[in-house]
N, CA, C and O atoms as a MOPAC input file, in Angstrom:
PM7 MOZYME 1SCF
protein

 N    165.75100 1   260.50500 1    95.67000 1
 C    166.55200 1   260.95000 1    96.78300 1
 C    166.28700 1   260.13400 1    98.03800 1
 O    167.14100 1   260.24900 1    98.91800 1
 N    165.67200 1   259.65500 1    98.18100 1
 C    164.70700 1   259.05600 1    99.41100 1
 C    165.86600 1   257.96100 1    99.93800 1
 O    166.15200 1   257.76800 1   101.11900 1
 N    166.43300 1   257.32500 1    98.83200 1
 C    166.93900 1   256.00900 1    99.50200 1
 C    168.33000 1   256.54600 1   100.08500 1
 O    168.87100 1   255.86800 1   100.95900 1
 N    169.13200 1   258.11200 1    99.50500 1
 C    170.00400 1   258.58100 1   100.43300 1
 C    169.80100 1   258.96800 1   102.04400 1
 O    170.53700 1   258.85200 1   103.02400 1
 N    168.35000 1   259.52200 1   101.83500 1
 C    167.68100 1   259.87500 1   103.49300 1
 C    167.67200 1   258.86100 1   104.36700 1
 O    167.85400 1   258.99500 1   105.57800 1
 N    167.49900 1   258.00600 1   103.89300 1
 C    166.91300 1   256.54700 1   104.64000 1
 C    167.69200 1   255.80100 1   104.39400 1
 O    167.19600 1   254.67400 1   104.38100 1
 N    169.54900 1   255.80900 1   103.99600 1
 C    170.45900 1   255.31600 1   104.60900 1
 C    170.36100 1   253.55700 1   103.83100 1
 O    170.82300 1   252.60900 1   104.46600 1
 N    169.83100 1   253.38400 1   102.68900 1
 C    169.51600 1   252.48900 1   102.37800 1
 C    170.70700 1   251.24400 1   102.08800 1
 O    171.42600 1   251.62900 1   101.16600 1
 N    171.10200 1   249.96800 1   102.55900 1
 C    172.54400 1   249.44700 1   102.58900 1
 C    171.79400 1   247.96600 1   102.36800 1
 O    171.74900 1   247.27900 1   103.38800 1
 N    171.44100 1   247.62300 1   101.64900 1
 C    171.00600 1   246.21600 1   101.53300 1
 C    172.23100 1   244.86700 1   101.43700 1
 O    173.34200 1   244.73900 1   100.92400 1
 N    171.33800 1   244.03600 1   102.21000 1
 C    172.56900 1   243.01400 1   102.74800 1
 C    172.46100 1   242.02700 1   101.32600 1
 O    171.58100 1   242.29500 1   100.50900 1
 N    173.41100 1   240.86600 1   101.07800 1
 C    173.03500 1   240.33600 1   100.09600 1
 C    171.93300 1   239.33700 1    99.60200 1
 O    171.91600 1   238.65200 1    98.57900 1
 N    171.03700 1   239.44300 1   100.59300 1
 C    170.10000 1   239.04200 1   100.45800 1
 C    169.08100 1   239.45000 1    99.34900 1
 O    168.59500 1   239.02900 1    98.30000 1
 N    169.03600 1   240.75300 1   100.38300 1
 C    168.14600 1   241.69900 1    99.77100 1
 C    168.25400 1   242.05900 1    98.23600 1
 O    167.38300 1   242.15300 1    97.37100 1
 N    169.91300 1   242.26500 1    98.19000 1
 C    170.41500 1   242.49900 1    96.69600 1
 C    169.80400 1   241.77500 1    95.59200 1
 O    169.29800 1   242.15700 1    94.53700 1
 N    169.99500 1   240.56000 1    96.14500 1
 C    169.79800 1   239.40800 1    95.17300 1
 C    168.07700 1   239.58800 1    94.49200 1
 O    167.65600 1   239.26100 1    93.38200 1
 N    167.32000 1   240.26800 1    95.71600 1
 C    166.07800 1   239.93300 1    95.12700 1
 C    165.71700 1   240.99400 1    94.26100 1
 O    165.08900 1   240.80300 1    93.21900 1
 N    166.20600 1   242.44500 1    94.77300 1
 C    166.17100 1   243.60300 1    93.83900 1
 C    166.73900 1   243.12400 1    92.99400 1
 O    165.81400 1   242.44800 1    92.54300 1
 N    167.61200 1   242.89400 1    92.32900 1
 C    168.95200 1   242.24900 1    90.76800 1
 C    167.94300 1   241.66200 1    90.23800 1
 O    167.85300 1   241.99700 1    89.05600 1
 N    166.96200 1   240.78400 1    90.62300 1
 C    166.02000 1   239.93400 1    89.88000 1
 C    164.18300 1   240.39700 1    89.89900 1
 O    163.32000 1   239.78600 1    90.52900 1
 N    164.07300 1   241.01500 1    89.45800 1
 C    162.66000 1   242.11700 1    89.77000 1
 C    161.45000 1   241.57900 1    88.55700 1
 O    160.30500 1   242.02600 1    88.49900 1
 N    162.06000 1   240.46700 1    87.58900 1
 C    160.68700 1   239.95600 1    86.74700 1
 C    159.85300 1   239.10400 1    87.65700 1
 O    158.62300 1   239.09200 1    87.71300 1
 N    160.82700 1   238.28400 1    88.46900 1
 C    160.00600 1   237.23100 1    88.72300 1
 C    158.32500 1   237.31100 1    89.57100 1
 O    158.24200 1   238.07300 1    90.53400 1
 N    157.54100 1   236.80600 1    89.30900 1
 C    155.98300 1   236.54500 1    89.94200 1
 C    156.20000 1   236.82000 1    91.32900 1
 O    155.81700 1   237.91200 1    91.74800 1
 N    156.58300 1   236.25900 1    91.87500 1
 C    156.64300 1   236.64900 1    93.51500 1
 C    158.04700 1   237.94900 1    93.90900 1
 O    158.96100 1   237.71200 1    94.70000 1
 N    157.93600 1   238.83600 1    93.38900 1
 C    159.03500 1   239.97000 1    93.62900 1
 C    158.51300 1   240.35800 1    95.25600 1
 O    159.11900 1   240.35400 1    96.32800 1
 N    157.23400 1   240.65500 1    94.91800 1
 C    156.76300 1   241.55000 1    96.33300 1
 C    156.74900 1   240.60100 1    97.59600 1
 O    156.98200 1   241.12200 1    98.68700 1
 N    156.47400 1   239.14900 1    97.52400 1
 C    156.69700 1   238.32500 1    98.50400 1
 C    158.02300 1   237.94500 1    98.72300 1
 O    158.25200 1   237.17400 1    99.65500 1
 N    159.00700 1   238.38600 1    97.96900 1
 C    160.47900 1   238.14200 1    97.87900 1
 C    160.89600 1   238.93500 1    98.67900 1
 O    161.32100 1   238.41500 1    99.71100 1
 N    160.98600 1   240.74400 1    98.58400 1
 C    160.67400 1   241.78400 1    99.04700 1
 C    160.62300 1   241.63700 1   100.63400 1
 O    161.32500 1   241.92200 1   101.60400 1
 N    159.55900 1   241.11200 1   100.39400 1
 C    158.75900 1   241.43700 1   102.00200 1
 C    159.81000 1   240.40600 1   103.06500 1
 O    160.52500 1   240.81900 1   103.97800 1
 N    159.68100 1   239.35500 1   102.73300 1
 C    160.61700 1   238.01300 1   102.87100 1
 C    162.07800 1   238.69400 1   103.30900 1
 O    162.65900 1   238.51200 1   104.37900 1
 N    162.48100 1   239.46200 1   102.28100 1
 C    164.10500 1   239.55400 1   102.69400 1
 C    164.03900 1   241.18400 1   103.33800 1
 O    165.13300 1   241.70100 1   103.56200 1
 N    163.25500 1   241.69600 1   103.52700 1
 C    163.37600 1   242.81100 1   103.72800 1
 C    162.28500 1   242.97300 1   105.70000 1
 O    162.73800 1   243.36700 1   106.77400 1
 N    161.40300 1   242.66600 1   105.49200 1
 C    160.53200 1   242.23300 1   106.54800 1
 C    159.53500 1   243.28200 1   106.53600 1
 O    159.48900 1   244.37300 1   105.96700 1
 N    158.76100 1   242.67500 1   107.30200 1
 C    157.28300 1   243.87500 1   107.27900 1
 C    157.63300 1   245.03900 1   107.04500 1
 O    157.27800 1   245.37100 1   105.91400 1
 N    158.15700 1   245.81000 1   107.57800 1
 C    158.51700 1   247.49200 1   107.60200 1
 C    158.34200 1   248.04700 1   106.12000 1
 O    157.79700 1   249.09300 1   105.76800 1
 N    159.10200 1   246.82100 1   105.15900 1
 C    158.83800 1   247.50400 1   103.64100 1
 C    157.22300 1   247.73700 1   103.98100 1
 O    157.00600 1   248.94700 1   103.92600 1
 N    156.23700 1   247.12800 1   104.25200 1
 C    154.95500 1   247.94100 1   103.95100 1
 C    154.59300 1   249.06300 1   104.44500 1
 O    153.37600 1   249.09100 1   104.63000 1
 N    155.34000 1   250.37700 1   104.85500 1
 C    155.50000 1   250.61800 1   105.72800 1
 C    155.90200 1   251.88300 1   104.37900 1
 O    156.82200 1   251.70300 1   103.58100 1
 N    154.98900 1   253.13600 1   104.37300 1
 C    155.43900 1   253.99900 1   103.26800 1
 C    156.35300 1   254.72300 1   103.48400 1
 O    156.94200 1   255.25300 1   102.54200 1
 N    156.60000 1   254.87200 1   104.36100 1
 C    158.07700 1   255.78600 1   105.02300 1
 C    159.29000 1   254.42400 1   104.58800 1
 O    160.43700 1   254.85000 1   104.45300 1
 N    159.18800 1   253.52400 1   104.46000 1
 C    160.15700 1   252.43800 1   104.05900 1
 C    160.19100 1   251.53100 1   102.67800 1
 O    161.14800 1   250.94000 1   102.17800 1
 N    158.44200 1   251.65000 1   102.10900 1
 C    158.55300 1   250.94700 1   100.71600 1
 C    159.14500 1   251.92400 1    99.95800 1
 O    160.25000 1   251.74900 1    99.44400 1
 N    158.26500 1   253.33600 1    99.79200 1
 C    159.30300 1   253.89700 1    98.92400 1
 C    160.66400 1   254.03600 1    98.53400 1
 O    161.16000 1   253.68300 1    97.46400 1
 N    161.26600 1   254.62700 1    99.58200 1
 C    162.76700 1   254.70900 1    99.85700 1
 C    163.48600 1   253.64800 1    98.91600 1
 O    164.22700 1   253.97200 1    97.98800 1
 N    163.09800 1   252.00600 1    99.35900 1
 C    163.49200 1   251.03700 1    98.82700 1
 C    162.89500 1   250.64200 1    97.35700 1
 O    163.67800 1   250.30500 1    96.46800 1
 N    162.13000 1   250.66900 1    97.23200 1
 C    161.20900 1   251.31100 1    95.57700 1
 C    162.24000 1   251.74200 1    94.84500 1
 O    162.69800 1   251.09600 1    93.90200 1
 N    162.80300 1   253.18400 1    95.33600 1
 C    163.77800 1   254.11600 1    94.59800 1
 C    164.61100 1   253.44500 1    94.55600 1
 O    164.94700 1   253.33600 1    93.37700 1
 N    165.44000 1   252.64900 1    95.42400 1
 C    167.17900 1   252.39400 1    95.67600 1
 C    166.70100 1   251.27000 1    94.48900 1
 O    167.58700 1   251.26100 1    93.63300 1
 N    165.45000 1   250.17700 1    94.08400 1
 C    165.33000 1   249.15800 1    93.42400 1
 C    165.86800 1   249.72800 1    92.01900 1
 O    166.77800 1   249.24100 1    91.34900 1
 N    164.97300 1   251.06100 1    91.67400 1
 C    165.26200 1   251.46900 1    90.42600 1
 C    166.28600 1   252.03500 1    90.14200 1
 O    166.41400 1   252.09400 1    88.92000 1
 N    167.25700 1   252.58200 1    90.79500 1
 C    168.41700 1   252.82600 1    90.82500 1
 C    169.76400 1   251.65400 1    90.58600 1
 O    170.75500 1   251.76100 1    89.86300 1
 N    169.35300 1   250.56400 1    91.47600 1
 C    170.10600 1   249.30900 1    91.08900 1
 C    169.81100 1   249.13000 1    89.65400 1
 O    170.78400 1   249.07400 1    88.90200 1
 N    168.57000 1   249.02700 1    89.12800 1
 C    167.69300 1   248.47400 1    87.89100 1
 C    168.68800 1   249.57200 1    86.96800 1
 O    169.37700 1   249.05100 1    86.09100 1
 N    168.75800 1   250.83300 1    87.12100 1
 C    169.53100 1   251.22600 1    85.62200 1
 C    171.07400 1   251.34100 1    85.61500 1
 O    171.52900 1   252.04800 1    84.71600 1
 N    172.06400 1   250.69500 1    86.56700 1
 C    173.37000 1   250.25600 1    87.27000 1
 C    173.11400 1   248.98100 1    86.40400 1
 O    174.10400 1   248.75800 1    85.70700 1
 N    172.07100 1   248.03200 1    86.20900 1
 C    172.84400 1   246.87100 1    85.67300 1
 C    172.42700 1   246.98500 1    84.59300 1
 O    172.98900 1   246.35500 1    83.69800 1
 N    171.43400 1   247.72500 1    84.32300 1
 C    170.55200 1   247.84600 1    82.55000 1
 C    172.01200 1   248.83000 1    82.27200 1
 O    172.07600 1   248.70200 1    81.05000 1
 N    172.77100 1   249.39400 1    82.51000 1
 C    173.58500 1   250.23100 1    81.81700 1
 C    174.55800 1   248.79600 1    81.53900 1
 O    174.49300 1   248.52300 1    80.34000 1
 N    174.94400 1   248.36200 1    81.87300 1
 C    176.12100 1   247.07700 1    82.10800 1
 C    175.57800 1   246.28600 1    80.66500 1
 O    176.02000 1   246.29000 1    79.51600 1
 N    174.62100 1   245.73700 1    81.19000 1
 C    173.67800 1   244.60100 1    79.87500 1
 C    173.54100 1   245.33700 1    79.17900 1
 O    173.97300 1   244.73300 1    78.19700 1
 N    173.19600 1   246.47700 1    78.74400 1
 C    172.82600 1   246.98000 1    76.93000 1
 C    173.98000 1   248.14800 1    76.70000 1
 O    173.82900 1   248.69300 1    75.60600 1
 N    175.22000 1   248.72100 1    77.55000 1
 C    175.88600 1   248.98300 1    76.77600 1
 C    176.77200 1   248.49900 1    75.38200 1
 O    177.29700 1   249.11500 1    74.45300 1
 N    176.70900 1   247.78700 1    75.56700 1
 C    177.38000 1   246.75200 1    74.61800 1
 C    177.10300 1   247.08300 1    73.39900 1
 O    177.85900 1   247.15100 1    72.42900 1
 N    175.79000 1   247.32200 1    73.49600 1
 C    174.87800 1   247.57300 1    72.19200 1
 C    174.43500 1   248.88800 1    71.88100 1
 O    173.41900 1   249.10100 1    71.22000 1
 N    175.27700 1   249.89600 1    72.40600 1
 C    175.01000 1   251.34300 1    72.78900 1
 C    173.73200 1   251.94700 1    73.36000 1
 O    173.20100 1   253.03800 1    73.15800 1
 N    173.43500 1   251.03600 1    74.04100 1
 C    171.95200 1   251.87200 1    74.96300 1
 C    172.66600 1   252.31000 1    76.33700 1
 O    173.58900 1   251.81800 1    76.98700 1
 N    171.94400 1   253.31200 1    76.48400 1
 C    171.86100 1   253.65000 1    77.66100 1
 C    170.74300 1   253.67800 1    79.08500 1
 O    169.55700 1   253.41700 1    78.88500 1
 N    171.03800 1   253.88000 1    79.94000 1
 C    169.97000 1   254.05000 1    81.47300 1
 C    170.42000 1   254.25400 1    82.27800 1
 O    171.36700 1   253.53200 1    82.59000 1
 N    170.12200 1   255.13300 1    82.96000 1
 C    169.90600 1   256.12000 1    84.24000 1
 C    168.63700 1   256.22400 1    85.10900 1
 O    167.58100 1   255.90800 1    84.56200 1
 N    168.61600 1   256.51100 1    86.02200 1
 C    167.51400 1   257.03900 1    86.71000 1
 C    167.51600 1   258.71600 1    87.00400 1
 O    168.46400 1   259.37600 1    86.58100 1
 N    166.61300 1   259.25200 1    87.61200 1
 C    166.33000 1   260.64800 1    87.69300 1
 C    165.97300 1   260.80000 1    88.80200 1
 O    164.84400 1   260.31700 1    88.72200 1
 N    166.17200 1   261.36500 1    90.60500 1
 C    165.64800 1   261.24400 1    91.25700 1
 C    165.76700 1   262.81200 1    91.86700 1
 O    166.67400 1   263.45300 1    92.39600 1
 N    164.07800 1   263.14000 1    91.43600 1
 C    163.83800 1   264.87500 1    91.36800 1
 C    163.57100 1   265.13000 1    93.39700 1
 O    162.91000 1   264.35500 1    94.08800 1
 N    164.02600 1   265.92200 1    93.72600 1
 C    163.78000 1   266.52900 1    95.07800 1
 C    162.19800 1   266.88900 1    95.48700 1
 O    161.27500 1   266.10600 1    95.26700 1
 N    162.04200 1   268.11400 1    96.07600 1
 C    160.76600 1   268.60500 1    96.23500 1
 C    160.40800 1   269.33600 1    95.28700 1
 O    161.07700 1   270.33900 1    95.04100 1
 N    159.26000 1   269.02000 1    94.51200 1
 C    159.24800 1   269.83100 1    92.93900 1
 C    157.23000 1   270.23300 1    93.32700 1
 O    156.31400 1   269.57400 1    93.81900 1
 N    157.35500 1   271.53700 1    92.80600 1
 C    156.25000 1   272.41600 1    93.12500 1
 C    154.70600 1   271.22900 1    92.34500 1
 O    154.60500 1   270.59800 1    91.29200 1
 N    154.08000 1   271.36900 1    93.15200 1
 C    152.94700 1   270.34600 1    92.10300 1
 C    152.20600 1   269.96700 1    93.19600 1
 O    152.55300 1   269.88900 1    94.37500 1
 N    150.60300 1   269.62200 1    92.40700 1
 C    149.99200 1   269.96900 1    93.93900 1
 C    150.29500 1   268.92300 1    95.06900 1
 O    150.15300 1   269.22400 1    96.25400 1
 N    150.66000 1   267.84900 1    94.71300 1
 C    150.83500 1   266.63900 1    95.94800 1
 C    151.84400 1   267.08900 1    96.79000 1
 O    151.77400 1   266.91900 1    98.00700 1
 N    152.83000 1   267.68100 1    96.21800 1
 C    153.99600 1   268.28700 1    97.27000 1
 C    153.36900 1   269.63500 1    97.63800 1
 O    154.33400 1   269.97800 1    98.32000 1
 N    152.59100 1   270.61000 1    97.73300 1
 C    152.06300 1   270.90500 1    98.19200 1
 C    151.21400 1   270.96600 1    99.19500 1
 O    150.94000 1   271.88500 1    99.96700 1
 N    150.57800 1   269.18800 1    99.03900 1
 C    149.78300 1   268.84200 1   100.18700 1
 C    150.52100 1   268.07100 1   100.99700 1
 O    149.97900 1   267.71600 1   102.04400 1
 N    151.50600 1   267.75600 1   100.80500 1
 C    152.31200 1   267.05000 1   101.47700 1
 C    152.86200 1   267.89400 1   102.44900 1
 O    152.90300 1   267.44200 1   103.59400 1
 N    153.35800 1   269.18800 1   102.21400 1
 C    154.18100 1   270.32800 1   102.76700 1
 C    153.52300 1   270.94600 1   104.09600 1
 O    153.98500 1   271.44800 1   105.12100 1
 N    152.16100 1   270.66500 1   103.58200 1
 C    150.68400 1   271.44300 1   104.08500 1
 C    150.55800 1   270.62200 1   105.41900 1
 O    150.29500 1   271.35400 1   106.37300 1
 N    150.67400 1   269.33200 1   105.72100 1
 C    150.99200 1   268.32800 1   106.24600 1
 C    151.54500 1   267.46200 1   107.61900 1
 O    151.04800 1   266.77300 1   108.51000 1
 N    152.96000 1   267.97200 1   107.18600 1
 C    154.26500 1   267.05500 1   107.47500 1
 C    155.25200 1   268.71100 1   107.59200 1
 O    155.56300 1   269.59900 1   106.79700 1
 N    155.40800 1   268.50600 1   108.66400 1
 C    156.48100 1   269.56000 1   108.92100 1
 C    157.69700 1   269.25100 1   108.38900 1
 O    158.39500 1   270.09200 1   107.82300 1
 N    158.17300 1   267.46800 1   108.60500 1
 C    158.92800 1   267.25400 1   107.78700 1
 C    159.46500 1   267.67700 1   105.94300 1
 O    160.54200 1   267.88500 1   105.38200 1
 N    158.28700 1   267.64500 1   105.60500 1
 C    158.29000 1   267.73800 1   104.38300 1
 C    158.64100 1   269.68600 1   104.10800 1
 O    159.29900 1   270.19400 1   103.20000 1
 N    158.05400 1   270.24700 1   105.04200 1
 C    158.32300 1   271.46500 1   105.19900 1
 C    159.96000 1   272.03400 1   105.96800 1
 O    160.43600 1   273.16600 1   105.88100 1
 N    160.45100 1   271.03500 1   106.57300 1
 C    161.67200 1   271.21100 1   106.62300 1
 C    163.09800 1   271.08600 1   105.89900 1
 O    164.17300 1   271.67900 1   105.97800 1
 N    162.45800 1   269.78600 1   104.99200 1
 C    162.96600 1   269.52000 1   103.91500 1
 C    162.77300 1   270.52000 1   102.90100 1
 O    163.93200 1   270.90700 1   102.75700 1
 N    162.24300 1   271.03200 1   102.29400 1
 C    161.80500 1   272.23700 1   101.09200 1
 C    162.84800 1   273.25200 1   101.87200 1
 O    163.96500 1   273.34700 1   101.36500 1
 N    162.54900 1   274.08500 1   103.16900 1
 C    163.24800 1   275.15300 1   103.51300 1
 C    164.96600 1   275.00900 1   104.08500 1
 O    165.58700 1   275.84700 1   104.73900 1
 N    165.38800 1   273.84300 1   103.65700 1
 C    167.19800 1   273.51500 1   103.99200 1
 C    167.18500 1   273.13700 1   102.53100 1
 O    168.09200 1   272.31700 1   102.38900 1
 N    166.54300 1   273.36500 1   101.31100 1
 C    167.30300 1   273.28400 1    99.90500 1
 C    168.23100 1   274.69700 1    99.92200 1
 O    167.90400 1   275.73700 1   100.49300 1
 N    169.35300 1   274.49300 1    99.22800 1
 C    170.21000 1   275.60900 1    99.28300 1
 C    169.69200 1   276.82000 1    98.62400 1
 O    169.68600 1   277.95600 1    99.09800 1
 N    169.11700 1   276.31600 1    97.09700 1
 C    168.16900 1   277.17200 1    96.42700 1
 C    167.21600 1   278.17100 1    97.55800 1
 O    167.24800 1   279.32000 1    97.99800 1
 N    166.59400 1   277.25400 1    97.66400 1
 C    165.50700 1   277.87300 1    98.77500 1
 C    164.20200 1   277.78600 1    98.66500 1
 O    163.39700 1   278.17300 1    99.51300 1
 N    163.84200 1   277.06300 1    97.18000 1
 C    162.25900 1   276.97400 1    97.26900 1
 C    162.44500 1   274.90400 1    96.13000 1
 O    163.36600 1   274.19600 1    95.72400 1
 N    161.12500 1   274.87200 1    96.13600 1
 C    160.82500 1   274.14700 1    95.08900 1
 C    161.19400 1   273.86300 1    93.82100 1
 O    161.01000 1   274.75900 1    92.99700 1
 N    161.63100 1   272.92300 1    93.48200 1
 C    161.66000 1   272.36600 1    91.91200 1
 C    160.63200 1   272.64400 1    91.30000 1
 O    159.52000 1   272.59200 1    91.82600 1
 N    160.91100 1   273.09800 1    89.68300 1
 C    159.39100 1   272.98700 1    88.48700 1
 C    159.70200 1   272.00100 1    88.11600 1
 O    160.72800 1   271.37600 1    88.38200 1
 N    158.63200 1   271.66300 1    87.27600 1
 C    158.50900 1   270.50400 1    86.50900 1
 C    159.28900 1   270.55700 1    85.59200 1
 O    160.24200 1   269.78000 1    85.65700 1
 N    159.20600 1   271.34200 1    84.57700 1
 C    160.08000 1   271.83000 1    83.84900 1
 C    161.67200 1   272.23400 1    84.04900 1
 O    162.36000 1   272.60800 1    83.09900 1
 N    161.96300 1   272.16500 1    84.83100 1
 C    163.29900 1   271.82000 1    85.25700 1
 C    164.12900 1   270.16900 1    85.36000 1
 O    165.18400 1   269.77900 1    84.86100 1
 N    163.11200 1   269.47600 1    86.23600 1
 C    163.35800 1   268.13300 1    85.92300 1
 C    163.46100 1   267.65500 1    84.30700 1
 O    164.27100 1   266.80700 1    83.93300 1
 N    162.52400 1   268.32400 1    83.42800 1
 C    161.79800 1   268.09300 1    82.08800 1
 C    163.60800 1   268.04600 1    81.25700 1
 O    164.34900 1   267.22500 1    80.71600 1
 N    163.59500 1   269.37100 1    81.59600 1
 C    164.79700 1   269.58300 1    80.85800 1
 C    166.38300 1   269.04700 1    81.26600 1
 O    167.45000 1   269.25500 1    80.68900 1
 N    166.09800 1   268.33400 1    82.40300 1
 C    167.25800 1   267.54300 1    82.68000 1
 C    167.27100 1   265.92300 1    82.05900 1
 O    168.23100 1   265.21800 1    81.74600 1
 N    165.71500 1   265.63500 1    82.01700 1
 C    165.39000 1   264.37600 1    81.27500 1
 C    165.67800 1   264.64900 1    79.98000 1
 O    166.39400 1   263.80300 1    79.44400 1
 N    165.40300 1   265.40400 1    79.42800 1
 C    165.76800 1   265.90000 1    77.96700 1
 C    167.02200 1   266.04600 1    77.58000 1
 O    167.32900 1   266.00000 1    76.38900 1
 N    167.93700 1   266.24800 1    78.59400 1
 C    169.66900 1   266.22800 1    78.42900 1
 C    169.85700 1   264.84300 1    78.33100 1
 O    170.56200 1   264.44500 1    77.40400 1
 N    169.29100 1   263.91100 1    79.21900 1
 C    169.71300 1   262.57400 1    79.42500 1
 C    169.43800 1   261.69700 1    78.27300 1
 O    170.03000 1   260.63500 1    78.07700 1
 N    168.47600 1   262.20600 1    77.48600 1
 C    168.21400 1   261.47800 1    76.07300 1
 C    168.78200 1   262.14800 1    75.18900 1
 O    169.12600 1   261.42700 1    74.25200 1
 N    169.05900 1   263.29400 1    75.04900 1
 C    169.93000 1   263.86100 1    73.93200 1
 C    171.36100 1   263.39300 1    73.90200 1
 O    172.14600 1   263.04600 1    74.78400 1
 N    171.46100 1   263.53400 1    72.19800 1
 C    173.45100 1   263.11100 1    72.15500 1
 C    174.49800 1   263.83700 1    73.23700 1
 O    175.43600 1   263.40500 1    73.90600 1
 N    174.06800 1   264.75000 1    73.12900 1
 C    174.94000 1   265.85200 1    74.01600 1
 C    175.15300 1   265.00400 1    75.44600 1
 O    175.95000 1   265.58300 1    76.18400 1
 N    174.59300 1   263.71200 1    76.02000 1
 C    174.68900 1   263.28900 1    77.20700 1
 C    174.87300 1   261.81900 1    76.53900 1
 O    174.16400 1   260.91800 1    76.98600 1
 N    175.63900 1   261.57600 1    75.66200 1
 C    176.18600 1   259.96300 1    74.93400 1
 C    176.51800 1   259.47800 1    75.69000 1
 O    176.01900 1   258.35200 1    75.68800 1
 N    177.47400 1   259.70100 1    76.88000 1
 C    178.35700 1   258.76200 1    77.60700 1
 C    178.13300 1   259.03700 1    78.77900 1
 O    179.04400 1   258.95800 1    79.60300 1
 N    176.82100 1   259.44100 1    79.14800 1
 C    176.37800 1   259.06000 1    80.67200 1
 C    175.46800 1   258.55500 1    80.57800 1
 O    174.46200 1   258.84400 1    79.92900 1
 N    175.83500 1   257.19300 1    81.62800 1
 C    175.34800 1   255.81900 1    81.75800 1
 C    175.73900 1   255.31700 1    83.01500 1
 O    176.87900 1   255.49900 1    83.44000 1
 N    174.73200 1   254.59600 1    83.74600 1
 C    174.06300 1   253.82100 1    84.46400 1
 C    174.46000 1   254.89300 1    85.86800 1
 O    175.15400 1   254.43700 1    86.77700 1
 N    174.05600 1   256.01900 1    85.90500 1
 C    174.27300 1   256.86700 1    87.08500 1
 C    172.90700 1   257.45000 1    87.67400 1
 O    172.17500 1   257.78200 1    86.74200 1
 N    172.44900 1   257.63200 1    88.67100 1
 C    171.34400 1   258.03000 1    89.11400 1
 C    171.51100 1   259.66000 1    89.31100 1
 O    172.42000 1   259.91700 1    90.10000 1
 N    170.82200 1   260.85400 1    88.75700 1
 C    170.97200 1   262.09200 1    88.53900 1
 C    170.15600 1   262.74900 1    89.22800 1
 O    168.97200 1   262.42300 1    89.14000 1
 N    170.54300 1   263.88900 1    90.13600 1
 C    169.53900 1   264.25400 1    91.92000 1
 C    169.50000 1   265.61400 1    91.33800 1
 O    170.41100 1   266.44000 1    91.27900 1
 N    168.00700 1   265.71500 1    90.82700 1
 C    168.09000 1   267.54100 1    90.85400 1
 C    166.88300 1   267.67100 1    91.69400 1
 O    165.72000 1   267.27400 1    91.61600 1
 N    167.87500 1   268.66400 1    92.87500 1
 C    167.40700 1   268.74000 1    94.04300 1
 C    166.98100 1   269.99900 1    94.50500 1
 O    166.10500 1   270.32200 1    95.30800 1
 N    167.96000 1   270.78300 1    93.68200 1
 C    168.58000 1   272.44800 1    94.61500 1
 C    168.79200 1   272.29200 1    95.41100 1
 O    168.19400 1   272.71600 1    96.40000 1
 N    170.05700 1   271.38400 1    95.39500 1
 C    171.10100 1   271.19800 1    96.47500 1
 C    171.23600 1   270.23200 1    97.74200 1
 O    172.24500 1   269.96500 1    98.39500 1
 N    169.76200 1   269.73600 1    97.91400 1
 C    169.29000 1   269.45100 1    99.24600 1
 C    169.99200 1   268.68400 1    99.72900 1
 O    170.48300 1   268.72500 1   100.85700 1
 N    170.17900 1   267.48000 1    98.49200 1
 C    171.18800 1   266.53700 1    99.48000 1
 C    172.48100 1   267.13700 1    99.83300 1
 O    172.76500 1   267.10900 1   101.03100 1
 N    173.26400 1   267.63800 1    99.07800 1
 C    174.19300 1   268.37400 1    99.51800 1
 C    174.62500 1   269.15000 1   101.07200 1
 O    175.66200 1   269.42300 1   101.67600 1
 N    172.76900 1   269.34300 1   101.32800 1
 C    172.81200 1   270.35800 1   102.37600 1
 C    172.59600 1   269.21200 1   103.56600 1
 O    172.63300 1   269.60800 1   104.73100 1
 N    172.46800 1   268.41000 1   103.41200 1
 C    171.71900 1   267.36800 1   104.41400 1
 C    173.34600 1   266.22400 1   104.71300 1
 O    173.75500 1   265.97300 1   105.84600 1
 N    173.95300 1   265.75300 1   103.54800 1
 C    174.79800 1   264.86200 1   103.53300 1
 C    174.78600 1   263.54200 1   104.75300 1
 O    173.92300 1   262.68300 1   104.93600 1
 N    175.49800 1   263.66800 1   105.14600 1
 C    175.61800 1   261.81500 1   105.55700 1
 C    174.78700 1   262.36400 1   106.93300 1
 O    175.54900 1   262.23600 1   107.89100 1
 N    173.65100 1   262.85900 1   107.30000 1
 C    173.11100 1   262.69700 1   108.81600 1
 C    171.78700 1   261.56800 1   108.68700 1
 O    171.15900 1   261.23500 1   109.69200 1

């Protein structure tokens, strides 16, 4: 979810270096087209996520062909102790949890079983889409 919060719009620079993520110098590539701030955890992550999100957009492209599939999964605030201590924290993080529409925390087991849809037949023909189980949040937040 992170890279919706943080408004993430990479120029084609940037694109180019996420699209290409084997090469030896990724993180000096990164840093290069992106500038210090990626080190910057309020900013690597975010962009982390949007990387892997691009990453299963073109892995769906390249191995459909051959009937594979990829997606990404990008779970909200899910109960566990780091989001816990995080919550404990960061008011932010506590403001975020209490504007989910639901109203509390993700289980694990909720995500579990949405990953488990995404590999089962029953989900054949969804491909290369990034899937937000949130309880709602982004929904509740949208373009601010």
């Amino acid at each position: 979810m992170s890279p919706l919060f943080a408004h993430i719009d990479p120029s084609p620079q940037v694109a180019a270096v996420l699209d290409d993520p084997m090469q030896d110098d990724i993180l000096d590539r990164i840093r290069d087209a992106i500038g210090p701030a990626v080190e910057d955890p309020a900013w690597a992550y975010p962009w982390a996520t949007y990387g892997v999100h691009r990453f299963a957009r073109a892995e769906a492209v390249r191995l459909g062909p051959v009937g594979a599939r990829a997606c990404s999964l990008s779970p909200g605030a899910i109960d566990t102790p780091e989001t816990r201590l995080e919550a404990a924290r960061h008011e932010s993080v506590r403001q975020l949890i209490q504007r989910t529409p639901l109203g509390r925390t993700g289980r694990c087991e909720e995500v579990a079983a949405v990953a488990a849809f995404l590999v089962s037949d029953e989900a054949s023909f969804v491909n290369g889409v990034d899937i937000v189980v949130d309880g709602g949040l982004c929904a509740a937040v949208g373009d601010e």
